[in-house]
C-alpha positions as CSV (number, residue, x, y, z in Angstrom):
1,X,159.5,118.2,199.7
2,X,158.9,119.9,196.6
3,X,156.8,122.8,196.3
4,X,155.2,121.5,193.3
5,X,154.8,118.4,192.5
6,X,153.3,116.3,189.9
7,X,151.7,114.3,192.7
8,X,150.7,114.9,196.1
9,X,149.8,112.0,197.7
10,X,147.5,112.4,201.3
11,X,147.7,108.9,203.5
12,X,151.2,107.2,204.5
13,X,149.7,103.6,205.1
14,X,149.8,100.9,202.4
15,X,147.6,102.2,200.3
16,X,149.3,105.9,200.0
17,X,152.4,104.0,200.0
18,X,151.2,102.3,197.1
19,X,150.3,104.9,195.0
20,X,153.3,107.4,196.2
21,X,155.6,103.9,194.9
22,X,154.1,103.9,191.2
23,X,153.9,106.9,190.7
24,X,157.1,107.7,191.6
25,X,158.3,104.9,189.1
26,X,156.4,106.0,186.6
27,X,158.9,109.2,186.5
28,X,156.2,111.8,188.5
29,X,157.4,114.0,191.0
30,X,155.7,113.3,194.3
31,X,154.9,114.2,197.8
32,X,153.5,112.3,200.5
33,X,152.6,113.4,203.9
34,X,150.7,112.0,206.7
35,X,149.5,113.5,209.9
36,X,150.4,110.2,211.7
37,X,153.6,108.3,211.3
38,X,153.8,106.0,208.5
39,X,152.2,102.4,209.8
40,X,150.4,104.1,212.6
41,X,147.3,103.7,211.5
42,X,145.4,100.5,210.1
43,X,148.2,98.7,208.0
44,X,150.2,98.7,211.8
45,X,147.4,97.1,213.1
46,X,146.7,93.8,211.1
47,X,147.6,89.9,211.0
48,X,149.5,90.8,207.7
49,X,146.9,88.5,205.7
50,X,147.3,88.7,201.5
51,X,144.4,87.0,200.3
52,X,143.4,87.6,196.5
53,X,139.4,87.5,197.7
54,X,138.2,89.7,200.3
55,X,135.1,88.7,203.1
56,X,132.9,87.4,200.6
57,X,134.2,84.9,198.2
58,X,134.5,85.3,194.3
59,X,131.0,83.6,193.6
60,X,128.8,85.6,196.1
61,X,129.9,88.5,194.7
62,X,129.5,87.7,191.3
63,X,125.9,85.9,192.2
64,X,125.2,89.5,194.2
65,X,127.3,92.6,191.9
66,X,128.1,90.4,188.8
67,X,131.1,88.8,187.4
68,X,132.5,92.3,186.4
69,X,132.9,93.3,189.8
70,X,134.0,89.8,191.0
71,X,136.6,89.6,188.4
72,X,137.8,93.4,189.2
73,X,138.3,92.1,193.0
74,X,140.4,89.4,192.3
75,X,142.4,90.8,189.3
76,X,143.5,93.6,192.5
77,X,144.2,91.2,194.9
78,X,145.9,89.3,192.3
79,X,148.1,92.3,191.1
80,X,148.6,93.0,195.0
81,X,149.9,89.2,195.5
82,X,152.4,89.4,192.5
83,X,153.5,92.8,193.7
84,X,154.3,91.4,197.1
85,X,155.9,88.4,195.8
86,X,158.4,90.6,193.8
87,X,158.8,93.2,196.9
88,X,159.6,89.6,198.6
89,X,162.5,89.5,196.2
90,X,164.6,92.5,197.4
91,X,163.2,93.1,200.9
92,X,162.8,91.6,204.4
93,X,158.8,91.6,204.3
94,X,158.3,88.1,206.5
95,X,156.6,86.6,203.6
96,X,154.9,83.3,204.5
97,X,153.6,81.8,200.7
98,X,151.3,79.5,203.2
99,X,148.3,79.8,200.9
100,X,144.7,80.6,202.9
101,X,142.3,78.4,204.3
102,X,138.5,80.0,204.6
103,X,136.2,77.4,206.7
104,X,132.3,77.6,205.9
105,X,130.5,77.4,209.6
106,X,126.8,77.6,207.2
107,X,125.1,75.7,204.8
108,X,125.4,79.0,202.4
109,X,128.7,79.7,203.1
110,X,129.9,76.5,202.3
111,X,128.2,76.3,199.4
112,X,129.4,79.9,198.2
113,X,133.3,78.8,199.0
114,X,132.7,75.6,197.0
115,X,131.4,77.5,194.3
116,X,134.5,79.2,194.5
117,X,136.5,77.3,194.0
118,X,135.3,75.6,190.9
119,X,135.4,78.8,189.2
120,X,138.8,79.7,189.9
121,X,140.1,76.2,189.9
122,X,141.0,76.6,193.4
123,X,140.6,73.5,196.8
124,X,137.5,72.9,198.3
125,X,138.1,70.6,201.2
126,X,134.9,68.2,202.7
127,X,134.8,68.7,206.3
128,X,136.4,64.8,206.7
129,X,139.6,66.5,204.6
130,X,140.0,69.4,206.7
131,X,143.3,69.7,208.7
132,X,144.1,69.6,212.0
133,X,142.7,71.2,214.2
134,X,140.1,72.1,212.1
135,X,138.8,68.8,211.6
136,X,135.5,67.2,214.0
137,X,135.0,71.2,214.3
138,X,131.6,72.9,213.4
139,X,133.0,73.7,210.4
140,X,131.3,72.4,207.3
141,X,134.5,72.5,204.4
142,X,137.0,74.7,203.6
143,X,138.0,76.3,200.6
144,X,142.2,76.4,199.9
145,X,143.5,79.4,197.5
146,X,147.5,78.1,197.3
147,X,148.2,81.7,196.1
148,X,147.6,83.4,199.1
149,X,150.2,84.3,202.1
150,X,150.8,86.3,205.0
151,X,153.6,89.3,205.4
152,X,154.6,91.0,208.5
153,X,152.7,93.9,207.4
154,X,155.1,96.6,208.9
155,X,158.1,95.0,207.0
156,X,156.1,95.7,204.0
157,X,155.0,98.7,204.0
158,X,158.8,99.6,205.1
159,X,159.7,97.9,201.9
160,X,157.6,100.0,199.8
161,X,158.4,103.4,201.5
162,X,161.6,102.8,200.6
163,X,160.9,101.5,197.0
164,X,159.0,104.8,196.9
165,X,162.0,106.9,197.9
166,X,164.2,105.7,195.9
167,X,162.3,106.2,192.9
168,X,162.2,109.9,194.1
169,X,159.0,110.5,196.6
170,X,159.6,112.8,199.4
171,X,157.4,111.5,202.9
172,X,156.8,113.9,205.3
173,X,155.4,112.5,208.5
174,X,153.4,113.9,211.7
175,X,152.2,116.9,209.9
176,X,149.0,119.0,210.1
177,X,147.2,118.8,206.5
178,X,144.5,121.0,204.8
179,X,141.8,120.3,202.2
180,X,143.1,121.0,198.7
181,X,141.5,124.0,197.3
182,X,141.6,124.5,193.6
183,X,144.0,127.5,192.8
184,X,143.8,127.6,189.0
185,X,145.2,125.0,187.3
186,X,146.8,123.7,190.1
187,X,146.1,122.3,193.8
188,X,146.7,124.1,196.9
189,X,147.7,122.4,200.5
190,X,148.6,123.4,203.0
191,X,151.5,121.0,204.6
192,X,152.6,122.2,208.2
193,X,153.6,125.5,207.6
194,X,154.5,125.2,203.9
195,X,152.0,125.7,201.1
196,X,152.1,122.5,198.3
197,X,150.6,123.4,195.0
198,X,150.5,120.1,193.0
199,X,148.9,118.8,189.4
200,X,147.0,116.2,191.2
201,X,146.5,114.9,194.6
202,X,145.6,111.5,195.1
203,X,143.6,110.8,198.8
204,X,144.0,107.7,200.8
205,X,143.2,108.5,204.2
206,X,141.4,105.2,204.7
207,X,138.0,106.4,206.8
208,X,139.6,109.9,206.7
209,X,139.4,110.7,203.4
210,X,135.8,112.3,203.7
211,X,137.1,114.9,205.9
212,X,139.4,115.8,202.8
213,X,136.4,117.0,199.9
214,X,137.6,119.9,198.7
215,X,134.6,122.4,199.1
216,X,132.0,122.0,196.6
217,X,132.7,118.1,195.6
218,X,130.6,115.0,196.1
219,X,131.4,113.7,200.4
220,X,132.9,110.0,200.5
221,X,130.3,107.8,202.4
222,X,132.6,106.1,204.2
223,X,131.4,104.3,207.6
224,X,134.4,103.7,210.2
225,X,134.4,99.8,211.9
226,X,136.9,99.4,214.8
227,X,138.5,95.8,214.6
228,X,139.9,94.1,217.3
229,X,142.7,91.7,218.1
230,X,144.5,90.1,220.9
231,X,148.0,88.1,220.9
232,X,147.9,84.8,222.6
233,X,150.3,81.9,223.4
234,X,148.8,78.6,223.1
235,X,149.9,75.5,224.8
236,X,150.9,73.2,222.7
237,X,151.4,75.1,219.7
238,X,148.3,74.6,216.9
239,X,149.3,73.3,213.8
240,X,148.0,75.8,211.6
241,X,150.2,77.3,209.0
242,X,147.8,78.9,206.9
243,X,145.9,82.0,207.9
244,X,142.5,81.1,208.6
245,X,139.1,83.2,208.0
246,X,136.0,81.9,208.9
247,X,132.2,83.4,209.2
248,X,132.8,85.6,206.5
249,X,136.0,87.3,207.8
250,X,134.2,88.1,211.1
251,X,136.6,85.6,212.9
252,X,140.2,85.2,211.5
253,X,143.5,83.9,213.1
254,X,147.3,83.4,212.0
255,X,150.0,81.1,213.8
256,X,153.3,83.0,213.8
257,X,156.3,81.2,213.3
258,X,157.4,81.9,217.0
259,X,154.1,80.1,217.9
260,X,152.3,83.2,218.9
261,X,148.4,83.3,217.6
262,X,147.0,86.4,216.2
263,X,143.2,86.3,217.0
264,X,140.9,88.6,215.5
265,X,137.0,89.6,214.6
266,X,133.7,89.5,216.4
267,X,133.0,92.9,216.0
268,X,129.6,91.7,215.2
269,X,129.3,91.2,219.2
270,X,130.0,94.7,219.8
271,X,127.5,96.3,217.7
272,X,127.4,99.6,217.2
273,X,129.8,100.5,219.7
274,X,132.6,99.0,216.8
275,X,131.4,101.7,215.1
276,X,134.1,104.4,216.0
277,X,137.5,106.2,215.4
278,X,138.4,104.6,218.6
279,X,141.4,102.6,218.2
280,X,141.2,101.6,222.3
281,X,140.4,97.3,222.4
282,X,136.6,97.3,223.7
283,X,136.0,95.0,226.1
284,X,132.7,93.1,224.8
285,X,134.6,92.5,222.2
286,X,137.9,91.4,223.4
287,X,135.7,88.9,225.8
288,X,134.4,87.4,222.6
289,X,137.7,87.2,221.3
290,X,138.8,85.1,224.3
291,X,135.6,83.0,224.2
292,X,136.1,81.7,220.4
293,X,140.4,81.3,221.5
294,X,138.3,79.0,223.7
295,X,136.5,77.5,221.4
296,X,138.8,77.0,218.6
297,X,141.3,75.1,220.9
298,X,139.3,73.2,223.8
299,X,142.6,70.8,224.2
300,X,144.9,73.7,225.0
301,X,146.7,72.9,228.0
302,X,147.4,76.7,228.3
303,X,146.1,79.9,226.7
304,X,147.3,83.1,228.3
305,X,146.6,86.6,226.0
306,X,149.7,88.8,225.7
307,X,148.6,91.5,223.6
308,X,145.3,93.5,222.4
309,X,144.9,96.1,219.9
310,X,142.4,97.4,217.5
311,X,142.5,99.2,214.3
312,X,139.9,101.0,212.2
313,X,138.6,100.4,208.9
314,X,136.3,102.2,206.2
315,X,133.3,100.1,204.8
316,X,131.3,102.3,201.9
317,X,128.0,101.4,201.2
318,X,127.8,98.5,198.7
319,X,130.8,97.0,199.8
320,X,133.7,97.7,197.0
321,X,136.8,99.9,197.3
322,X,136.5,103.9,196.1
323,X,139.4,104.3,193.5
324,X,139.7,106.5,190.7
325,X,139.0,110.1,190.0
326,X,136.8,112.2,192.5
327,X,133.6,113.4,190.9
328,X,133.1,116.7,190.0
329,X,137.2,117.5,190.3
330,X,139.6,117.4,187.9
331,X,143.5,116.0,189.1
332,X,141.8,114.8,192.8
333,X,141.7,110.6,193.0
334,X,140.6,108.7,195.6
335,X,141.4,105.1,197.4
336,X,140.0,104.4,200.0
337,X,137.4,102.3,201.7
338,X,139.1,99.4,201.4
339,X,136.7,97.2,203.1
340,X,139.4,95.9,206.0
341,X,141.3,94.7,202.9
342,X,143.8,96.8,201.9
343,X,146.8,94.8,202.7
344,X,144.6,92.6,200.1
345,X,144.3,95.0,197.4
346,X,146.0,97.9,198.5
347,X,149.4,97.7,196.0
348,X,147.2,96.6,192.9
349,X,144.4,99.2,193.4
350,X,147.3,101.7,194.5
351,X,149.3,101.3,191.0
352,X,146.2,101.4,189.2
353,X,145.2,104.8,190.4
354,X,148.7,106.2,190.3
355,X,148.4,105.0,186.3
356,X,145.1,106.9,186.0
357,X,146.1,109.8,187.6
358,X,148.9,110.4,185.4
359,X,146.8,109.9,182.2
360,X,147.5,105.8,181.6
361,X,144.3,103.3,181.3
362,X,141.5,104.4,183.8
363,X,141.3,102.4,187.7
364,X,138.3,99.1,186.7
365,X,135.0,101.1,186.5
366,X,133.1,99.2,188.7
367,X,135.5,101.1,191.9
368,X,134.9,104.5,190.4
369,X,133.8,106.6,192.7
370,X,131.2,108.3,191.2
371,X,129.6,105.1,191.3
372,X,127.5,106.1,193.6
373,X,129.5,104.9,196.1
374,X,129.6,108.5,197.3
């Protein structure tokens, strides 16, 4: 690793990946550590879903934050979907180009997701179109976004480690990290037992990054949610090749091509006990999880869980990603807070702080963190 780099990058999970990638491209010197392994954290613990919108759809947020901020979301995602489909190219990533299906369970919801997709000239499906075994559900519509997929999400962050180090980034794994402290016109960090002194240092520890503010800088409000999952086999396999979301992204599921379902959400029946570091599978939650299995296929001959695991994500307060330049310190960035949606938006929001780090066009305005986002 070198001793002083262009770029130090804190966070090995898709996001850091992301950044440490372009960067790298972009001819920068960089290091990348991570007290974890890479994958260990959140981006290990997913259903691997790449979806150009995140929970709410493109025309609640531009009804509630303005077309700005909606258009900024989906140009990430969007940048994050072409990125994949090009790492899809040259890598092993289990790219599924299924498309998305989000189902309405509300009056508003549905009427947001049909919205939707008249403004981006995507599918809205009437309850009496829906597919199996959707259909005769509670579910009101559907809204189809053909664009959208599903990786296996350590495959892909494999691929882009290894874009990364060929392009010249030095990972360093399972090692103890300090706050940067200014040291002239440089950064000092302490990485195990070696001291880093690099131009810029780009954060994304995902609900961690907080605990990084160099003394005297503006704290991240970042608020950590567990999410839960559990692995099921389903007797007979459903018919459902797209990954689903539903209630807003509180319930989502994905059919693997082994027949395995991924089953996720309900943290809303957890309450504040999802609000933790605690990446142990709660049990009021996994119960729930079971329940809507249940629910969502009454005719199964056979459901019998196989797995659980949770994961945890950071939410900031009015709902949109941190990335750009940390106030009140020149050469730190920031990504984070990537709402549960960094496999989303993690490689477009990554390249566009990597460019702003190292002097190109500025990450969108509306995720700077000085925003008041912090």
């Amino acid at each position: 690793m070198p001793a002083r780099p262009d770029v130090l990058v804190l966070g090995a999970g898709i996001a850091g990946a992301a950044v440490a990638r372009a960067a790298a491209q972009r001819g920068a010197t960089v290091a990348w550590v991570d007290v974890r392994r890479a994958g260990e954290g959140a981006t290990g613990r997913n259903a691997g879903f790449i979806l150009a919108d995140g929970a709410d759809p493109y025309a609640r947020v531009a009804q509630s934050q303005g077309r700005d901020v909606a258009d900024a979301l989906r140009a990430a995602g969007l940048a994050t979907r072409e990125a994949v489909r090009d790492l899809a190219r040259h890598h092993d990533i289990g790219w599924v180009p299924s498309g998305s299906l989000r189902l309405a369970v509300d009056p508003d919801e549905a009427a947001d997701l049909e919205a939707t997709a008249d403004a981006l000239g995507l599918t809205w499906l009437a309850a009496d179109r829906l597919p199996a075994p959707w259909r005769g559900g509670p579910w009101l519509g559907g809204l189809v976004d053909d664009g959208d997929g599903a990786v296996d999400p350590l495959h892909l962050l494999d691929a882009v480690v290894a874009e990364a180090r060929r392009a010249g980034a030095a990972l360093s794994e399972g090692v103890r990290v300090t706050r940067p402290e200014r040291d002239g016109t440089r950064w000092r960090v302490v990485v195990g037992e070696r001291v880093i002194e690099p131009a810029i240092v780009v954060v994304t520890a995902s609900h961690a990054s907080g605990a990084l503010a160099p003394a005297g800088t503006a704290d991240l409000r970042l608020t950590a949610w567990r999410a839960q999952m559990l692995a099921a086999r389903v007797k007979p396999t459903p018919r459902a090749p797209r990954p689903v979301y539903a209630r807003g992204g509180h319930d989502y599921l994905r059919v693997l091509s082994t027949g395995t379902v991924l089953l996720g959400g309900q943290r809303d029946e957890g309450g504040d006990e999802e609000r933790t570091t605690d990446e142990t599978p709660g049990p009021a939650v996994q119960r729930a999880l079971e329940r809507l299995l249940a629910r969502w296929f009454p005719h199964a001959q056979r459901r019998k869980v196989i797995a659980r695991w949770a994961g945890t994500m950071a939410f900031t307060p009015d709902g949109l990603p941190l990335a750009g330049a940390w106030p009140g310190a020149d050469g730190l960035y920031v990504l984070a807070g990537l709402m549960g949606h960094g496999m989303g938006w993690g490689l477009g929001l990554g390249a566009a702080v990597a460019e702003a780090a190292l002097g190109g066009a500025p990450a969108p305005a509306v995720f700077a963190p000085a925003r008041g986002g912090v």
